[in-house]
C-alpha positions as CSV (number, residue, x, y, z in Angstrom):
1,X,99.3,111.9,93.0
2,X,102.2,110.8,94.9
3,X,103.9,113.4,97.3
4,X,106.5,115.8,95.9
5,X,109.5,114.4,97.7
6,X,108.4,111.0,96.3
7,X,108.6,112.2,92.6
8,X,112.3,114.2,93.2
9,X,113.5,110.5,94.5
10,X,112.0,109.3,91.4
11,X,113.6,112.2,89.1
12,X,116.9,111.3,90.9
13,X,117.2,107.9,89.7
14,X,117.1,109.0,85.8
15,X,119.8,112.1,86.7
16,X,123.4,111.2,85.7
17,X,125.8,113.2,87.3
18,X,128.6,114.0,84.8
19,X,130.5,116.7,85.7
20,X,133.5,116.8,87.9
21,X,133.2,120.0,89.3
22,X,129.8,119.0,91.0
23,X,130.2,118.4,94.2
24,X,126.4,118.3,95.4
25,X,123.3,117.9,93.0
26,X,119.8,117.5,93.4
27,X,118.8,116.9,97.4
28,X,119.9,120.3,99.2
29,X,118.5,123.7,99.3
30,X,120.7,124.6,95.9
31,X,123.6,122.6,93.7
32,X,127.5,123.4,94.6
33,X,129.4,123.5,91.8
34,X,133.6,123.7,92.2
35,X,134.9,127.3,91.3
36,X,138.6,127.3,91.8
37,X,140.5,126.0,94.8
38,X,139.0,127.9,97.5
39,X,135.6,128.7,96.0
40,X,132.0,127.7,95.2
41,X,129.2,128.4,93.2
42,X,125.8,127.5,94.8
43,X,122.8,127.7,92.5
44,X,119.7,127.9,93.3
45,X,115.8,127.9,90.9
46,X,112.8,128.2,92.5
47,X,108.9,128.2,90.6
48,X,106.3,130.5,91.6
49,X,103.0,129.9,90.4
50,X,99.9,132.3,90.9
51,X,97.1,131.0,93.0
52,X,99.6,128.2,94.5
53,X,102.6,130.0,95.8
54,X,100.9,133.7,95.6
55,X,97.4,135.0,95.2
56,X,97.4,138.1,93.3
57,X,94.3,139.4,95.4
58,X,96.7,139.4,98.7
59,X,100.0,141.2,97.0
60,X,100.5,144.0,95.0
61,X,103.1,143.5,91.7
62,X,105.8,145.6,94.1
63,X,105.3,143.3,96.6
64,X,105.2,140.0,94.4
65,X,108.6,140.8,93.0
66,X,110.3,141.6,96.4
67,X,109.1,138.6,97.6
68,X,110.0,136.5,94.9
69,X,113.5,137.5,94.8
70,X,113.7,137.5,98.3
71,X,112.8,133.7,98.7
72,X,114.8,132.5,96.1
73,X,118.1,134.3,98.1
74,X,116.7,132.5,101.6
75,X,118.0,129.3,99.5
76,X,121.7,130.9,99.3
77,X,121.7,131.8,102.8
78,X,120.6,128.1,103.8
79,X,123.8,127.0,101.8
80,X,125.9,129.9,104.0
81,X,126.5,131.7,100.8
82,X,126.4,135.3,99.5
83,X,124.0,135.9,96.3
84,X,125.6,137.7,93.1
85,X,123.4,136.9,90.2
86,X,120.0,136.0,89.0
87,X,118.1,135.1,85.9
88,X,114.3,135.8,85.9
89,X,112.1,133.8,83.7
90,X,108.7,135.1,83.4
91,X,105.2,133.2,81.7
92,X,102.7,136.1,81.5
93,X,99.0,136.1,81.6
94,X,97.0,138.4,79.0
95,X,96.0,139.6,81.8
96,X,98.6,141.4,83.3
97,X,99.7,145.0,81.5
98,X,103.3,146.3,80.7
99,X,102.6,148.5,84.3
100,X,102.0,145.4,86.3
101,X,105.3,144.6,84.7
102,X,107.3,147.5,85.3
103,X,106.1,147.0,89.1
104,X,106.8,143.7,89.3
105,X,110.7,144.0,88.2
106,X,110.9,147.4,90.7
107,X,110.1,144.8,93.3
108,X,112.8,142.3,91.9
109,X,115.3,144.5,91.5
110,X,114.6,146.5,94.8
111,X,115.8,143.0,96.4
112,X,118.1,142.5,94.6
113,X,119.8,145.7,94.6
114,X,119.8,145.4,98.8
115,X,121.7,142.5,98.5
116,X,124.1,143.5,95.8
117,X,123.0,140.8,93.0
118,X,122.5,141.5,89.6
119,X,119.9,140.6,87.4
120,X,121.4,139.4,84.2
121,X,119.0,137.9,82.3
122,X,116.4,135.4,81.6
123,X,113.7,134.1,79.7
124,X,109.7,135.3,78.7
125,X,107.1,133.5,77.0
126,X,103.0,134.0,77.0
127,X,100.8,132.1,79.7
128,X,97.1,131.1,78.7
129,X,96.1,131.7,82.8
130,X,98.2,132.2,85.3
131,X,101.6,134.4,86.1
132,X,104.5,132.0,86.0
133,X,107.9,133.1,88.3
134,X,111.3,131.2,88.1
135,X,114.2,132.7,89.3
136,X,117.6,131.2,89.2
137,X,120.5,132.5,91.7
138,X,123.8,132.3,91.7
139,X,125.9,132.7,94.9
140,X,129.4,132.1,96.0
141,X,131.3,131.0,99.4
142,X,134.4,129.4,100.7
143,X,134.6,125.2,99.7
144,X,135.0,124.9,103.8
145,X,132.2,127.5,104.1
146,X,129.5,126.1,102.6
147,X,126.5,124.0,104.4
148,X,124.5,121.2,103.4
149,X,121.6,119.1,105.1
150,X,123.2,116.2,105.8
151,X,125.9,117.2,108.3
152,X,123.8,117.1,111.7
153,X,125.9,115.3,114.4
154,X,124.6,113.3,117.8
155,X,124.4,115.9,120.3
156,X,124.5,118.7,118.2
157,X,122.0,121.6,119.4
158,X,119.2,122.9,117.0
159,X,118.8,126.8,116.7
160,X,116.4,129.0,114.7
161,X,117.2,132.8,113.6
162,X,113.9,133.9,114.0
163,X,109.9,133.4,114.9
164,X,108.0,130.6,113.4
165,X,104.2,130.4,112.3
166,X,104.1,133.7,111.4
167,X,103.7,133.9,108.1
168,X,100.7,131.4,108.2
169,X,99.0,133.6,110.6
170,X,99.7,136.4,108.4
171,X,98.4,134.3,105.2
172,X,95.2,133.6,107.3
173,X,94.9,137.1,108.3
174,X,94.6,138.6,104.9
175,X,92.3,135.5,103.6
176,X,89.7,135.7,106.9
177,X,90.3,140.0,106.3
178,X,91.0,140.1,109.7
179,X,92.9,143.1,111.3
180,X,96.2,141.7,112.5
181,X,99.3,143.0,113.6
182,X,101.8,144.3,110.7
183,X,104.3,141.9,111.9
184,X,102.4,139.0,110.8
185,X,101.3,140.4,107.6
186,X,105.2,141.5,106.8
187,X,105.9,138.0,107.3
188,X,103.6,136.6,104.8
189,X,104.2,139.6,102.4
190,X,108.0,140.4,102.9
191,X,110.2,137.6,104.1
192,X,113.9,138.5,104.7
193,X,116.5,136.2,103.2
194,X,118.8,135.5,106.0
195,X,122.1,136.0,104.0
196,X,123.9,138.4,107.1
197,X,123.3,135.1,108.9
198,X,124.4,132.6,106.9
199,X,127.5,134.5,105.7
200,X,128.5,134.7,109.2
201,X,127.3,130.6,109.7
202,X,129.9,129.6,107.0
203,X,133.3,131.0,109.2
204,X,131.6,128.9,111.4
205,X,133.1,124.9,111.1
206,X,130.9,123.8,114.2
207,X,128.1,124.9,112.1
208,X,128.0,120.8,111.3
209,X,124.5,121.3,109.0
210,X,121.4,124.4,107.8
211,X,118.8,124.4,105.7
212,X,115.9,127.0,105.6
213,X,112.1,126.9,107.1
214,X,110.0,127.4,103.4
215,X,107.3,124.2,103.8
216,X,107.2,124.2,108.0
217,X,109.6,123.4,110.3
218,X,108.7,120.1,110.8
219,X,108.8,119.5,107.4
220,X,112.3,121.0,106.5
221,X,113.6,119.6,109.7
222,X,112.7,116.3,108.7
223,X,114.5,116.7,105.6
224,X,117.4,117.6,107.1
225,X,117.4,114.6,109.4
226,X,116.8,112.4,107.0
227,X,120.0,113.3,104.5
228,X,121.8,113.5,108.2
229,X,120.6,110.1,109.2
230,X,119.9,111.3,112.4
231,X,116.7,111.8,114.8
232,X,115.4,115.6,116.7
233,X,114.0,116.0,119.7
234,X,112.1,119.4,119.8
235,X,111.2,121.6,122.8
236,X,107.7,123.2,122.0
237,X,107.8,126.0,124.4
238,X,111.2,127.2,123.1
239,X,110.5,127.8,119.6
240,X,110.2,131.7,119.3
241,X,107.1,133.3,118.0
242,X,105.7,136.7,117.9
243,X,104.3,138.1,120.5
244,X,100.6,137.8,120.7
245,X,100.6,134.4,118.5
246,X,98.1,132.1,120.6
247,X,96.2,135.2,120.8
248,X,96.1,136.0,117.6
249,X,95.7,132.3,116.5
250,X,92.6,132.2,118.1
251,X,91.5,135.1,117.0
252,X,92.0,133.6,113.7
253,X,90.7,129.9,114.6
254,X,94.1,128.6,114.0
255,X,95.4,125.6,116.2
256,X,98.8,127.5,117.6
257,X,100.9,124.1,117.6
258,X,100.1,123.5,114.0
259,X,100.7,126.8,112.7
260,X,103.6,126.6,115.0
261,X,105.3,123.5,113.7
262,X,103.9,123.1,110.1
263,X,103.3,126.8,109.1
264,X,106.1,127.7,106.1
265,X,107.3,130.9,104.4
266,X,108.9,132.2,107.4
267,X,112.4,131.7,106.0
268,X,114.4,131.6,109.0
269,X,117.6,129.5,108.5
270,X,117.3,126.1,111.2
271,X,120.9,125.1,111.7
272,X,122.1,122.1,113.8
273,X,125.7,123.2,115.9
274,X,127.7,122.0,118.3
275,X,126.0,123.4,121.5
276,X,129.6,123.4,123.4
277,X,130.8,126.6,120.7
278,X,127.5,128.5,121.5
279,X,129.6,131.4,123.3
280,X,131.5,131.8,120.3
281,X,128.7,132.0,118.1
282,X,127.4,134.3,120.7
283,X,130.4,136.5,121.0
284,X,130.3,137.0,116.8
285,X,126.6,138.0,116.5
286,X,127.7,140.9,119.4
287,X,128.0,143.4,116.7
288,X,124.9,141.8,114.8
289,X,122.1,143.4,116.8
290,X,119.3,142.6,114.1
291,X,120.0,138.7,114.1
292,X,118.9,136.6,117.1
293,X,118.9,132.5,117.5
294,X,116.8,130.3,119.4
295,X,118.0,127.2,120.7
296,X,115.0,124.6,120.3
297,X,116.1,121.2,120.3
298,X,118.8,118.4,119.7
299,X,120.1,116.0,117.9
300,X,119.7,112.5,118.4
301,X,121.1,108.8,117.0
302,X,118.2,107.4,115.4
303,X,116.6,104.9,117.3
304,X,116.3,101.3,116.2
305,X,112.5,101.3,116.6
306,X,111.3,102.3,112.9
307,X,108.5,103.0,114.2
308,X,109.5,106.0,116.3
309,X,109.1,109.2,114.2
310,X,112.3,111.6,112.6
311,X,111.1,114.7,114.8
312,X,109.4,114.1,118.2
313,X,108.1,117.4,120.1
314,X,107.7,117.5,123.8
315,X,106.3,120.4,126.1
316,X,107.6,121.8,129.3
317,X,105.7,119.0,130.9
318,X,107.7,116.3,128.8
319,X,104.7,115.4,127.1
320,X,104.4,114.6,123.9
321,X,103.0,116.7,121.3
322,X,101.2,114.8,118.2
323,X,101.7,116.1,115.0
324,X,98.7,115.7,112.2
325,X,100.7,117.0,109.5
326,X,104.7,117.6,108.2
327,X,103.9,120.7,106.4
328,X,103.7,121.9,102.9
329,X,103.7,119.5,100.0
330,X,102.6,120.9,96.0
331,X,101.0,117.8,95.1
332,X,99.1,117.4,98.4
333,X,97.7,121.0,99.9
């Protein structure tokens, strides 16, 4: 089967875009839709499918629901918005028992309580097999506020809010039962939208592009890149990680660059800014003591070789690093 970015391309060309009040569709972390003069919606659905996006052997049904909320609001905060509502549509197995229900929706709602959004409906039918997840959310911000993909500039620094790779090594952790530290296994378990983040990114007009690290960050970099028509130059040995990780990666038998760059469901937000308005940035996230950003590359005018890749990666020695694979793809892993 051909790759799942190939068949959204595809769905594209049969999508007819009808409504005035759309101002971006398909091709971003979630649609903007016009609210008034000053306002947006941003809307946002995301599938989760047992044994593809979640193993129910790993998680328990508290844990499944906060981290299914808690994903689908990482795609708000990659548009700079704040989440108000959601919609929860549920396909459920024979299997699973009104309890494992009840625990599930604790978990959703525990989520979704921290960051004030209300669940207001959705939709449940019967599953032969598996447990079926989609979640739709609906988030608001300023028209000037919000951020897309496709606004990286030549020049333009790329920053992370947070470590990478860890919730592969966490994944790998649980799967290999090896004893880990809880940072990695929180990672994997209990991502943290970054809406504190992302609310502060949208005052932010230098703030020229975001999206958020689901599929790897080579991946989701790539895409962002790509809608930006523009190249990245990374810097291995600046892209935070947890302490211990080569460590711990071998521990695991994990090769530490490619958990490093292609490893997803960390859900940090990777933003591309001008580099020259850092100390402002700097001097906002002062009274944010919980949020830190890495710088770990920049922006470059695409070169006119096509054979020169979207994202290179170099290492303190300028060398560069060869990447096997971009990340996570549904129709591929």
């Amino acid at each position: 089967m051909t790759s799942e970015f190939d068949i959204i391309k595809n769905i594209q060309t049969h999508i007819i875009e009808r409504n005035p009040q759309l101002i971006k569709g398909i091709g971003d972390d979630a649609a903007v839709v016009k609210k008034d003069t000053h306002t947006v919606h941003v809307i946002s659905k995301d599938l989760l499918i047992e044994d593809i996006h979640f193993e129910l052997k790993f998680t328990s049904w508290l844990d499944l629901g906060k981290k299914a909320m808690a994903v689908n609001l990482s795609d708000i905060a990659a548009m700079a918005a704040k989440p108000a509502y959601a919609l929860v549509a549920l396909g459920i197995p024979s299997k699973m028992t009104s309890s494992d229900i009840s625990e599930l929706y604790t978990g959703l709602e525990y989520v979704a309580n921290e960051f004030s959004v209300s669940i207001v409906g959705g939709d449940l039918s019967r599953s032969p097999d598996k447990l079926f997840i989609s979640i739709t959310v609906v988030g608001e911000v300023t028209n000037t506020g919000c951020k897309y993909r496709d606004g990286a500039q030549e020049g333009d620094g790329i920053y992370v809010s947070g470590p990478l790779g860890s919730a592969a090594i966490g994944f790998a952790g649980l799967k290999k039962k090896k004893i880990i530290d809880h940072a990695y296994v929180q990672a994997f378990k209990n991502p943290r939208p970054r809406i504190a983040l992302g609310s502060l990114l949208a005052e932010c007009s230098y703030v020229h592009a975001m999206i958020d690290t689901s599929d790897g960050l080579v991946q989701d970099l790539e895409h962002m890149m790509h809608a930006s028509k523009m190249q990245a130059r990374l810097v291995l040995d600046d892209i935070p990680i947890e302490k211990e990780f080569h460590e711990t990666c071998k521990k695991l038998k994990l090769d530490p660059v490619e958990t490093l760059l292609t490893g997803g469901e960390d859900y940090q937000l990777l933003f591309c800014m001008d580099d020259k308005k850092l100390p402002n940035l700097l001097k906002k996230l002062e009274m944010k003591r919980n949020i830190q950003i890495n710088r770990i590359g920049s922006v470059m005018k695409p070169c006119e070789d096509s054979h020169t890749p979207t994202i290179q990666v170099f290492d303190s020695k300028q060398k560069e690093v060869k990447i096997k694979t971009k990340g996570f793809d549904h129709f591929k892993s």
